[in-house]
Backbone as JSON, one array per atom type, in Angstrom:
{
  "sequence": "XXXXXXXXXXXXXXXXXXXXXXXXXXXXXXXXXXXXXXXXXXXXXXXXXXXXXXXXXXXXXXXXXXXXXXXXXXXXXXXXXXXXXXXXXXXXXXXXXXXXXXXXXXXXXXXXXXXXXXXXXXXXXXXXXXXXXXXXXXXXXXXXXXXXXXXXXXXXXXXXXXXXXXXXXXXXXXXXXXXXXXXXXXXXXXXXXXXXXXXXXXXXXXXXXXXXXXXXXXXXXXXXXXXXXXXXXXXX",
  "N": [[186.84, 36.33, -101.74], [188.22, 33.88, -102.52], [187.93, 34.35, -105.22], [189.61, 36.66, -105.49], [192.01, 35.26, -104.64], [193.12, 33.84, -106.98], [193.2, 35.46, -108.8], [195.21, 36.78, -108.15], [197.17, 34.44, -108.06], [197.01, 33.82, -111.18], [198.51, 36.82, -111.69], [200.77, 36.36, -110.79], [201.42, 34.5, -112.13], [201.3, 35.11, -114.94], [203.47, 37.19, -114.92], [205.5, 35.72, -114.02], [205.97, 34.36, -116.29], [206.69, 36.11, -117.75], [208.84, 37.49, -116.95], [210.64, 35.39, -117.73], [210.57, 35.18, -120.15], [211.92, 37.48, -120.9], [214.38, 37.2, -119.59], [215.19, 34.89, -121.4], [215.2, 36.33, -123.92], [217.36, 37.91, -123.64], [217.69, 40.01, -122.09], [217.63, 40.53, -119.89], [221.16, 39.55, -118.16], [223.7, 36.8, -117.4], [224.08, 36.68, -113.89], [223.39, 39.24, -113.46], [221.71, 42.03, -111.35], [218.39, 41.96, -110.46], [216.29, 44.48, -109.65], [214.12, 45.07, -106.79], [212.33, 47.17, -106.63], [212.35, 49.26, -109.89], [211.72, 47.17, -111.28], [209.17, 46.52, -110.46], [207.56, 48.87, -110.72], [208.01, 49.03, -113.09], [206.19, 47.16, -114.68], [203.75, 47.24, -113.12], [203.28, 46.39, -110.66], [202.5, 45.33, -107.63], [204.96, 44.48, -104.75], [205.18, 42.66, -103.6], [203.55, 40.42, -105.07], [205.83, 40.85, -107.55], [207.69, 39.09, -105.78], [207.04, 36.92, -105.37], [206.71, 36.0, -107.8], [209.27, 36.27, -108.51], [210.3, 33.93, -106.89], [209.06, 31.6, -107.66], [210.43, 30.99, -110.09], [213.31, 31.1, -109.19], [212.58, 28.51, -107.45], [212.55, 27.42, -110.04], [214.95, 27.03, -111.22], [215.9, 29.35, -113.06], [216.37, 32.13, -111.78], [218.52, 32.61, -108.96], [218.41, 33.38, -105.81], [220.37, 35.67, -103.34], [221.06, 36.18, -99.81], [220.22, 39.1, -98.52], [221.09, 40.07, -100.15], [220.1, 40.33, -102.39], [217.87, 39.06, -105.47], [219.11, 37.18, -108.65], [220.06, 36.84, -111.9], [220.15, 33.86, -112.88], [224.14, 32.55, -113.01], [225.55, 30.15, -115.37], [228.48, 28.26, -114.83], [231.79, 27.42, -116.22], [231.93, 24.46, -115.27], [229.13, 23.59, -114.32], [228.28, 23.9, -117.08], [229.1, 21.94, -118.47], [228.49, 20.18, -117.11], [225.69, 20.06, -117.82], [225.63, 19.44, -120.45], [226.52, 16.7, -120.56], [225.08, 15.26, -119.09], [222.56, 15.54, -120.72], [223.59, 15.41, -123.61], [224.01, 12.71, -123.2], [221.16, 11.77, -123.03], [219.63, 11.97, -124.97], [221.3, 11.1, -127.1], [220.68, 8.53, -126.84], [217.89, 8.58, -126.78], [218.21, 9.4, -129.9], [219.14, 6.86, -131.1], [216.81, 5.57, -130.09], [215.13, 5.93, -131.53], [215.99, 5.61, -134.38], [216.67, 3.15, -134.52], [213.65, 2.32, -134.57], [213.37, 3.29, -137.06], [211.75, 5.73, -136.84], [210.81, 8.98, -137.34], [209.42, 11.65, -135.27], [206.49, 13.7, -136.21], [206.28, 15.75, -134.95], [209.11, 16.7, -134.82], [209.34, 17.07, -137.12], [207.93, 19.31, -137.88], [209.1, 20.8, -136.13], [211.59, 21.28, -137.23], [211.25, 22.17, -139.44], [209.79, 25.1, -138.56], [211.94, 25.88, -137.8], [213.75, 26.6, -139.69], [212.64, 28.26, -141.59], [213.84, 30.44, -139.83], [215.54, 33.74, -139.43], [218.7, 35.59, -139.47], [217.55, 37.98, -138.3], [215.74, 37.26, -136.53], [214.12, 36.71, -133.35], [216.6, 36.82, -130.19], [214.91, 34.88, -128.17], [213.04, 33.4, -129.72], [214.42, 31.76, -131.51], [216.34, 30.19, -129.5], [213.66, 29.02, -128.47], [212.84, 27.29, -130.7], [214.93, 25.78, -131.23], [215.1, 23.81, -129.04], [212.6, 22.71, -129.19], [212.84, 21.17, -131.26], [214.86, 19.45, -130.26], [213.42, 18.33, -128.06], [210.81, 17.21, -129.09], [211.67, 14.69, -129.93], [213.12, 13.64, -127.48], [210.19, 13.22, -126.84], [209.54, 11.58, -128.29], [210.35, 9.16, -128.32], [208.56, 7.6, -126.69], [209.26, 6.58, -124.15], [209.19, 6.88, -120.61], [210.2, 7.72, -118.37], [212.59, 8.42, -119.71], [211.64, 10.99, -120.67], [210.82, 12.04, -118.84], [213.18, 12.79, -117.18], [214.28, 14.09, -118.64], [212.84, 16.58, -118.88], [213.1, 17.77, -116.5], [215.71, 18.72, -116.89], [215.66, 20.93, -118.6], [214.69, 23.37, -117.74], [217.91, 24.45, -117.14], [218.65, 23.64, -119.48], [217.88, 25.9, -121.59], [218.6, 27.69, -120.05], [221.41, 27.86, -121.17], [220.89, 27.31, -123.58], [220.12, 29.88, -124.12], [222.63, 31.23, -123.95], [224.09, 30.41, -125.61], [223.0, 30.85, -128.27], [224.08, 33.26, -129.1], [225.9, 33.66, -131.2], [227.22, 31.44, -131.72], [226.64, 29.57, -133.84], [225.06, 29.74, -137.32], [221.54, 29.87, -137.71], [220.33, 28.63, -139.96], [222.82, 26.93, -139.66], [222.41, 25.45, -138.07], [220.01, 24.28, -138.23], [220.56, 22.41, -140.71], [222.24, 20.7, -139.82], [220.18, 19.68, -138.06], [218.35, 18.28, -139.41], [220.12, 16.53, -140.82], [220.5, 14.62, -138.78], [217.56, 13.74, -138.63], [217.39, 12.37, -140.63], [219.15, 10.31, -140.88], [217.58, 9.04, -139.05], [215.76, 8.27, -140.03], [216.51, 7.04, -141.57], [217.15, 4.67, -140.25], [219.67, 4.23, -139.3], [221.38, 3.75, -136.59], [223.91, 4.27, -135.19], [224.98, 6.35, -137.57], [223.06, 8.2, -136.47], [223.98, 8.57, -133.64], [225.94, 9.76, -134.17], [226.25, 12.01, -135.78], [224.28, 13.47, -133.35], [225.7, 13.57, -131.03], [228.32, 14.72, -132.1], [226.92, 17.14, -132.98], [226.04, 18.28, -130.03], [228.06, 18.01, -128.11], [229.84, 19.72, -130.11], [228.77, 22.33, -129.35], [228.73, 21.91, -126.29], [232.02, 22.55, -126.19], [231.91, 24.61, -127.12], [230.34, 26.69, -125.51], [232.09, 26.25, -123.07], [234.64, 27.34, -123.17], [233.83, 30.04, -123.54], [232.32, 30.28, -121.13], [231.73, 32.61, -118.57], [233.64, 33.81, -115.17], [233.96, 31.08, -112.34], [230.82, 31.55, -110.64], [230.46, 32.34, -107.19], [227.92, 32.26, -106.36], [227.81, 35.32, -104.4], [226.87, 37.59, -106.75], [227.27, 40.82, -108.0], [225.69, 43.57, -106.66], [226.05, 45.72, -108.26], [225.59, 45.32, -110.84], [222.53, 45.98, -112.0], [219.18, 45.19, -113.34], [218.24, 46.73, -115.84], [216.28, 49.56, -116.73], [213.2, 49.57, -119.06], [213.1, 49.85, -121.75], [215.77, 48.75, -122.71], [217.81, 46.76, -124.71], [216.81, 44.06, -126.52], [218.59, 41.93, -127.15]],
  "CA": [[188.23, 36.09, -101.33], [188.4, 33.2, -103.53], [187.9, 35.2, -106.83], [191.27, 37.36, -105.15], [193.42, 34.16, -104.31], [193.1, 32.77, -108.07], [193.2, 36.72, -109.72], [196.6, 37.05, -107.69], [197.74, 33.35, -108.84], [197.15, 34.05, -111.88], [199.0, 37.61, -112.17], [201.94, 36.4, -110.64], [202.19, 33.84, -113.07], [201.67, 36.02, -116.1], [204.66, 38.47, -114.52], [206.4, 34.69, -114.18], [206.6, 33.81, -118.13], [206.96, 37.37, -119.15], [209.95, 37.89, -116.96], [211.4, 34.01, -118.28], [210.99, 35.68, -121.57], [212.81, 39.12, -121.03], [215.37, 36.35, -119.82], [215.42, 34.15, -122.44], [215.35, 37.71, -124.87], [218.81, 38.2, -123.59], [217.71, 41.54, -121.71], [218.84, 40.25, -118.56], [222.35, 38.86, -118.46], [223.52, 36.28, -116.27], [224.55, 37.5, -112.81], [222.45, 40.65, -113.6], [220.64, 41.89, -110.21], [216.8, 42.1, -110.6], [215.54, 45.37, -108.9], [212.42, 44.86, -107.23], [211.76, 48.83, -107.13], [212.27, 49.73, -110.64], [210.81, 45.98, -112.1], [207.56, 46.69, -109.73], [207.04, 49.61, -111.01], [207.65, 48.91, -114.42], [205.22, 46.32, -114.59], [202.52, 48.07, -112.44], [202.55, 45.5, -109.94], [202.75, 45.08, -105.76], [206.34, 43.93, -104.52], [204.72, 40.91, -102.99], [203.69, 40.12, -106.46], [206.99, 41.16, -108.23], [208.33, 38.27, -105.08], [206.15, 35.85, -105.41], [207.36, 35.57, -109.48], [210.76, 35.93, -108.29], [210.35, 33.05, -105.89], [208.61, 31.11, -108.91], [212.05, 31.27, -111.13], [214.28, 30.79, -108.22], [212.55, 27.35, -107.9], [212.6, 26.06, -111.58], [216.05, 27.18, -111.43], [216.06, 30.54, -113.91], [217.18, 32.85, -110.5], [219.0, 32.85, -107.61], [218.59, 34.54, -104.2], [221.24, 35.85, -102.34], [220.65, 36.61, -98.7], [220.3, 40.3, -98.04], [221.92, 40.96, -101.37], [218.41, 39.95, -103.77], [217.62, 38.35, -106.64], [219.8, 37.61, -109.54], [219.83, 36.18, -112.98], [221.55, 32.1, -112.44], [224.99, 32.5, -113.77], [226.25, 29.02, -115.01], [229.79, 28.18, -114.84], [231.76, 25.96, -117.05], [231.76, 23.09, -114.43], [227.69, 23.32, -114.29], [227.87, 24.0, -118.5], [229.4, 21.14, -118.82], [227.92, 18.65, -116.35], [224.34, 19.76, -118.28], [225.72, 19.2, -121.81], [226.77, 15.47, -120.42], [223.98, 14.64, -119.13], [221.79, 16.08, -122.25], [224.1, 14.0, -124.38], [223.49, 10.95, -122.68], [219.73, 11.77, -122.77], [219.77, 12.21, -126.54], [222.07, 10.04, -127.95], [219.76, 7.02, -126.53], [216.5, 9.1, -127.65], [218.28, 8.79, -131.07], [219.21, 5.37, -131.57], [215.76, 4.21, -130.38], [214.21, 6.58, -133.03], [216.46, 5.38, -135.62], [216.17, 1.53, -134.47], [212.52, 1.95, -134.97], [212.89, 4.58, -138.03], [210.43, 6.86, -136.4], [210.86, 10.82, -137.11], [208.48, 11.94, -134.56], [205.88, 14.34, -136.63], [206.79, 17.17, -133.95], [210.02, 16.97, -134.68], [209.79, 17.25, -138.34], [207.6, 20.7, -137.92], [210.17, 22.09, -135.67], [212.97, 21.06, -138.08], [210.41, 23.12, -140.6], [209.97, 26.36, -138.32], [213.59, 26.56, -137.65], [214.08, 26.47, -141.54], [211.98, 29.75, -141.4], [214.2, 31.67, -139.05], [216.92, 34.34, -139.99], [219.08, 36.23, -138.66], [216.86, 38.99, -137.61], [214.68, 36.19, -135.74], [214.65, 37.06, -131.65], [216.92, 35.4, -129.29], [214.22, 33.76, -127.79], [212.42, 32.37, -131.19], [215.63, 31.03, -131.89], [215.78, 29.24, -128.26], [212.59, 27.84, -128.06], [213.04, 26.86, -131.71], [216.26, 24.5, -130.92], [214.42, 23.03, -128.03], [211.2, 22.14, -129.76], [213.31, 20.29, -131.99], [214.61, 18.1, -129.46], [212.57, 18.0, -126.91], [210.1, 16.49, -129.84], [212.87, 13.92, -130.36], [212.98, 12.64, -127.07], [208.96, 12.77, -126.67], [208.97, 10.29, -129.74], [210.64, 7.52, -127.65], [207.86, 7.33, -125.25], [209.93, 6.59, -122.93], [208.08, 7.94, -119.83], [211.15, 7.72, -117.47], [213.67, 9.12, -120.44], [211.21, 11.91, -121.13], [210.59, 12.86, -117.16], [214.27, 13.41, -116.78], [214.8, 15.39, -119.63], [212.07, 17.93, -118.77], [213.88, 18.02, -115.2], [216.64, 19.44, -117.19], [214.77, 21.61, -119.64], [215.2, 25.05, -117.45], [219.12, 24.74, -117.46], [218.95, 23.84, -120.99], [217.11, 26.96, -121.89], [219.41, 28.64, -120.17], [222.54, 26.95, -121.98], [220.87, 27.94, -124.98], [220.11, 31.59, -123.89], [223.93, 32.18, -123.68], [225.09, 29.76, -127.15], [222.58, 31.17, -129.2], [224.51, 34.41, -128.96], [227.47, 33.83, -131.77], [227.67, 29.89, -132.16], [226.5, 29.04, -135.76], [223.85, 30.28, -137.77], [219.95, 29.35, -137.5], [220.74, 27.71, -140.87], [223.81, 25.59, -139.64], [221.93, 24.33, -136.75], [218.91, 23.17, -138.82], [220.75, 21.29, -141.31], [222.41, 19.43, -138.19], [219.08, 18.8, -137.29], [218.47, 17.79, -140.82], [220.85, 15.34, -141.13], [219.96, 14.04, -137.75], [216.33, 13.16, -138.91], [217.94, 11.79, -142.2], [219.88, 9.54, -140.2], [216.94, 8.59, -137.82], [214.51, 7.98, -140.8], [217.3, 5.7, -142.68], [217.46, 3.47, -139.34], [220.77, 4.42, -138.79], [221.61, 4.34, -135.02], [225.24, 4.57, -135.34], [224.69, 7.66, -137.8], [222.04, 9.06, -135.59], [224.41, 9.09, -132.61], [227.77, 9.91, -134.58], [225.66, 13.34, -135.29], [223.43, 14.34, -132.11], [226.96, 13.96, -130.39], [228.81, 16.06, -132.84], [225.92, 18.57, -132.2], [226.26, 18.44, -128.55], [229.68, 17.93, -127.91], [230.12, 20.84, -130.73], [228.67, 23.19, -128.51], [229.63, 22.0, -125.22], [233.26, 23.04, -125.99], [231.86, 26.43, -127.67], [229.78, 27.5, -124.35], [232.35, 25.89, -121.51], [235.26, 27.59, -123.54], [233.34, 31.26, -123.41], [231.66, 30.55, -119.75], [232.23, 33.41, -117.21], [234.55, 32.91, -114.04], [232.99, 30.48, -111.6], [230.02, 32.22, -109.8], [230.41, 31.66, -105.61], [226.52, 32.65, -104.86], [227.16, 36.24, -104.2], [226.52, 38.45, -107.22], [227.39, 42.21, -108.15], [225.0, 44.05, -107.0], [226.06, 46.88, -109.06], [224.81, 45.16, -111.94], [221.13, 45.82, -111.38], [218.65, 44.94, -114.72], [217.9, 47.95, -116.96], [214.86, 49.8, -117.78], [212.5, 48.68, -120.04], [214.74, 50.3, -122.89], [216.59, 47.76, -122.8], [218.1, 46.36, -125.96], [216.25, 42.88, -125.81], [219.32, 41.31, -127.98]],
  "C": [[188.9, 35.07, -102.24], [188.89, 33.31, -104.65], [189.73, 35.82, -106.59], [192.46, 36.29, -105.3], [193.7, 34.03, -106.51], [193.27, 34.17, -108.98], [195.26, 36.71, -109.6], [197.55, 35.93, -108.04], [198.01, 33.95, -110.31], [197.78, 35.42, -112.73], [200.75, 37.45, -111.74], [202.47, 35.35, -111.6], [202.88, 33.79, -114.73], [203.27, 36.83, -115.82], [205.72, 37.3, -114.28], [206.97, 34.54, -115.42], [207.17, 35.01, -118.46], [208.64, 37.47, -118.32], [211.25, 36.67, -116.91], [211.5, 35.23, -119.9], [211.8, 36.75, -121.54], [214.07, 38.07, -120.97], [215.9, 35.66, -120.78], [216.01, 34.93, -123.68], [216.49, 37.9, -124.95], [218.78, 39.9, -122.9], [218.26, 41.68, -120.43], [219.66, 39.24, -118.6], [222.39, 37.7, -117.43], [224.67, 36.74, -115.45], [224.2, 38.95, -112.82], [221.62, 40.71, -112.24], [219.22, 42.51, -110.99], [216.34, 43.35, -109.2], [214.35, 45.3, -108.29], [211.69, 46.69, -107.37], [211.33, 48.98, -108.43], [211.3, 48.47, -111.38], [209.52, 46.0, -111.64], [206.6, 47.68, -110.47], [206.82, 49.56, -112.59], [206.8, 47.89, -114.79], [203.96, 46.46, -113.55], [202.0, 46.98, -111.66], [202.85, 45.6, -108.3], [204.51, 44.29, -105.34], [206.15, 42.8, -103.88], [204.61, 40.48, -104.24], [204.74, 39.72, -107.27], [207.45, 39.29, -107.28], [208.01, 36.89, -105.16], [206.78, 35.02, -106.85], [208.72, 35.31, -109.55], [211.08, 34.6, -107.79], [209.84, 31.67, -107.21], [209.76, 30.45, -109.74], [213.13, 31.06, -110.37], [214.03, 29.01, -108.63], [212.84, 26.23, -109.03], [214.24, 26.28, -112.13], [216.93, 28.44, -112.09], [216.92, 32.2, -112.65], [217.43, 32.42, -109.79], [219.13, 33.77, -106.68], [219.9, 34.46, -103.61], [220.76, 36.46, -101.3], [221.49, 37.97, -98.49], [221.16, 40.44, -99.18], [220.44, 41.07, -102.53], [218.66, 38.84, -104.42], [218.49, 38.56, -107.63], [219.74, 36.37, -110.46], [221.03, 34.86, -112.87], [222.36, 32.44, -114.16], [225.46, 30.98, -114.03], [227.47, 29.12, -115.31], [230.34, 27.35, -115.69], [231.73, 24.64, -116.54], [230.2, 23.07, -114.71], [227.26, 23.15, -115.79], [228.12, 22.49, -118.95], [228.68, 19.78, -118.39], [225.96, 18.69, -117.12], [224.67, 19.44, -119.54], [225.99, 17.39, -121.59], [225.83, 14.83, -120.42], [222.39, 14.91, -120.47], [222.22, 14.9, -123.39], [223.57, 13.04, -124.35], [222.12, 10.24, -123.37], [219.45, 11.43, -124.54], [220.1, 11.26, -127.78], [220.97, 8.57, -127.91], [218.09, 7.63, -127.32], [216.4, 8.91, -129.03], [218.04, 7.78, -131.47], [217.75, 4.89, -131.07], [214.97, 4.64, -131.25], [214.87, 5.71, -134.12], [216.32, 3.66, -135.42], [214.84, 1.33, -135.11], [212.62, 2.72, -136.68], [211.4, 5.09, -138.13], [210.6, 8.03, -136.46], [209.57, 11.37, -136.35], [207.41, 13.23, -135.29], [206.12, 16.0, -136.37], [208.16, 17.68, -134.52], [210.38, 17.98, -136.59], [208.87, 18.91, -138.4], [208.44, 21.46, -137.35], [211.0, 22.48, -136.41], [212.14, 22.68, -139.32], [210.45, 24.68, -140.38], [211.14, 26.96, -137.95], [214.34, 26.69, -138.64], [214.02, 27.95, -141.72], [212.62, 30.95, -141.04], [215.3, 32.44, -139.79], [217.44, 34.94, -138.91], [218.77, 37.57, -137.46], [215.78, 38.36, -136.5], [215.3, 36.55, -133.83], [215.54, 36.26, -131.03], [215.94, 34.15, -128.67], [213.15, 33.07, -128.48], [213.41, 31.14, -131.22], [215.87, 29.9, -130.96], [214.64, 27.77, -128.68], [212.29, 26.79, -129.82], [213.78, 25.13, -131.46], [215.58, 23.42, -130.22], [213.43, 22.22, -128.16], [211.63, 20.88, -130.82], [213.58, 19.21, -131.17], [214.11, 17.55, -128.51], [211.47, 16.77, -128.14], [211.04, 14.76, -130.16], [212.9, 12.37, -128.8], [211.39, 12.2, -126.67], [208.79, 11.53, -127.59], [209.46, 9.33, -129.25], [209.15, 7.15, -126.96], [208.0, 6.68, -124.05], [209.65, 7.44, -121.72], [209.58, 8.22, -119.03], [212.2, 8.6, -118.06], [213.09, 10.83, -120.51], [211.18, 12.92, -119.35], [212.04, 13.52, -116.55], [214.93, 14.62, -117.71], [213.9, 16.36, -119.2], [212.69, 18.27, -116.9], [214.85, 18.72, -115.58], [216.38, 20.88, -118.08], [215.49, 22.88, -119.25], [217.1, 24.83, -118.05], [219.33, 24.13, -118.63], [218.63, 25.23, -121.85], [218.24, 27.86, -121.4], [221.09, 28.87, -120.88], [222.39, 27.62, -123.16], [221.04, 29.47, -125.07], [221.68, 32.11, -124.07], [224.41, 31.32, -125.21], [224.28, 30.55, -128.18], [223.52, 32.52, -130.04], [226.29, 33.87, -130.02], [228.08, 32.27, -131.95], [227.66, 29.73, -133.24], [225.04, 29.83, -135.73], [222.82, 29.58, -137.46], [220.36, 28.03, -138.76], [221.91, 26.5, -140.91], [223.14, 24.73, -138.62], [220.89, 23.76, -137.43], [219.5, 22.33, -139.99], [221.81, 20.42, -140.47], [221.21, 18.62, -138.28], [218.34, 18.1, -138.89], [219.25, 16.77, -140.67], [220.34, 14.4, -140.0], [218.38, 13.13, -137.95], [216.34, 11.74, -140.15], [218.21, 10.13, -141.87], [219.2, 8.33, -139.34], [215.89, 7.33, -138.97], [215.06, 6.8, -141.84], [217.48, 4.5, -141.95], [218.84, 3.35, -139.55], [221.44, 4.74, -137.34], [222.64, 4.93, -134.79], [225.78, 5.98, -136.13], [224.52, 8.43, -136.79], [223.05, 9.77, -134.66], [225.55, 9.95, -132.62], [226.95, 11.6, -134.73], [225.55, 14.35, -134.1], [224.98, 14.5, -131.58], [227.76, 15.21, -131.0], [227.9, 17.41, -132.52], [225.98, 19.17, -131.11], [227.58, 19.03, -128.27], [230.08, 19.55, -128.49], [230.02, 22.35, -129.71], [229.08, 23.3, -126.97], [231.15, 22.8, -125.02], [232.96, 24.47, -126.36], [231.55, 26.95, -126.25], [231.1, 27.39, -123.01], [233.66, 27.06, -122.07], [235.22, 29.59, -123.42], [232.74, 31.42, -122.0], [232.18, 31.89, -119.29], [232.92, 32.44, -116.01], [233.67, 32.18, -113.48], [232.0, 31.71, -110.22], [230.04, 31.7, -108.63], [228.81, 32.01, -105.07], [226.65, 34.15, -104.64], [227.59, 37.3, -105.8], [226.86, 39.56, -107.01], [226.23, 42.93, -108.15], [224.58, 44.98, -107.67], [225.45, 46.34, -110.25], [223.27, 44.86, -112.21], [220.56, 45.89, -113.13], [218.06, 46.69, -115.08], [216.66, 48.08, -117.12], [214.31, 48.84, -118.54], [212.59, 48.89, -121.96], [215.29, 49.32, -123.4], [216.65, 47.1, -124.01], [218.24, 45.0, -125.77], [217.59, 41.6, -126.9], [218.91, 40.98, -129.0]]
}
């Protein structure tokens, strides 16, 4: 029974990441309904299962339930786009300046800066993503700031999903890494005042791109006509 509990953990958590990644992919939109019929079946799994993963992603923030309507992909609004780009800022800007006080480029940071060098245009939406992220997430790990770092990974999901919708038509792979280029430049010259005059520009930059393109404000109930697509699906 044991062996079962920890088989069934562990398949709902596989059918967790994979259907963060279809998300992240850009295959489901936001405010897209999640079928559990057709997603059960296409993934050859039990609808307790399928619920269980749903329920998973609800929590960390990536879906929302509506009662007696389902599951659906979290739309953010520009009020919610905005209030996570603020607080991100905030988070950031201070992650800078104490990098660049110390002139510390965190090792992490400078490989991300490296594999996001790498990418092109043909690179997946969600390379591209977890690309951006790795960059600064490495950025604020290099404070070691336990308290700075615990709130930023509190924000992480609705950054991910922030990105999931900017990646789509903001700037190139190549304009965002020599941002993050200069940013290191900046950090590594012990420039705080640099550092921050940047990351902001970075931020900020996009804040007005995403809040400016948001969708209307989402009230909670969802179209259910817009149910997620086959497995067809043109993963962006």
């Amino acid at each position: 029974m044991a062996m079962t509990r920890r088989q069934t953990t562990s398949r709902v958590e596989t059918l967790e990441d994979e259907l963060e990644r279809q998300v992240l992919d850009g295959r489901f939109k936001p405010g897209e309904h999640l079928g559990e019929i057709a997603l059960a079946e296409e993934f050859d799994v039990g609808r307790n299962t399928l619920r269980a993963a749903f329920d998973g992603l609800v929590r960390r923030g990536l879906l929302v339930k509506s009662r007696n309507r389902g599951v659906f992909v979290r739309g953010l609004t520009a009020h919610d786009l905005a209030e996570i780009y603020e607080l991100r800022t905030a988070l950031e800007v201070q992650a800078a300046r104490m990098l660049a006080v110390r002139r510390l480029v965190p090792e992490a940071a400078r490989t991300a800066l490296f594999q996001h060098q790498r990418l092109g245009r043909l690179s997946s939406q969600r390379v591209v993503v977890e690309a951006d992220l790795a960059f600064h997430r490495a950025l604020v790990i290099g404070t070691g700031n336990a308290r700075l770092i615990r709130a930023y990974k509190n924000l992480e999901i609705e950054i991910l999903l922030c990105l999931a919708q900017l990646v789509q038509g903001y700037a190139t792979v190549g304009q965002l890494a020599g941002e993050h280029g200069a940013l290191l430049e900046a950090i590594e010259g012990g420039q705080p005042a640099a550092a921050e005059t940047v990351i902001r520009h970075h931020l900020e930059s996009a804040t007005s791109w995403l809040v400016e393109r948001a969708s209307a404000p989402y009230d909670g109930v969802y179209a259910v006509g817009r149910t997620a697509a086959s497995a067809s699906s043109d993963l962006g």
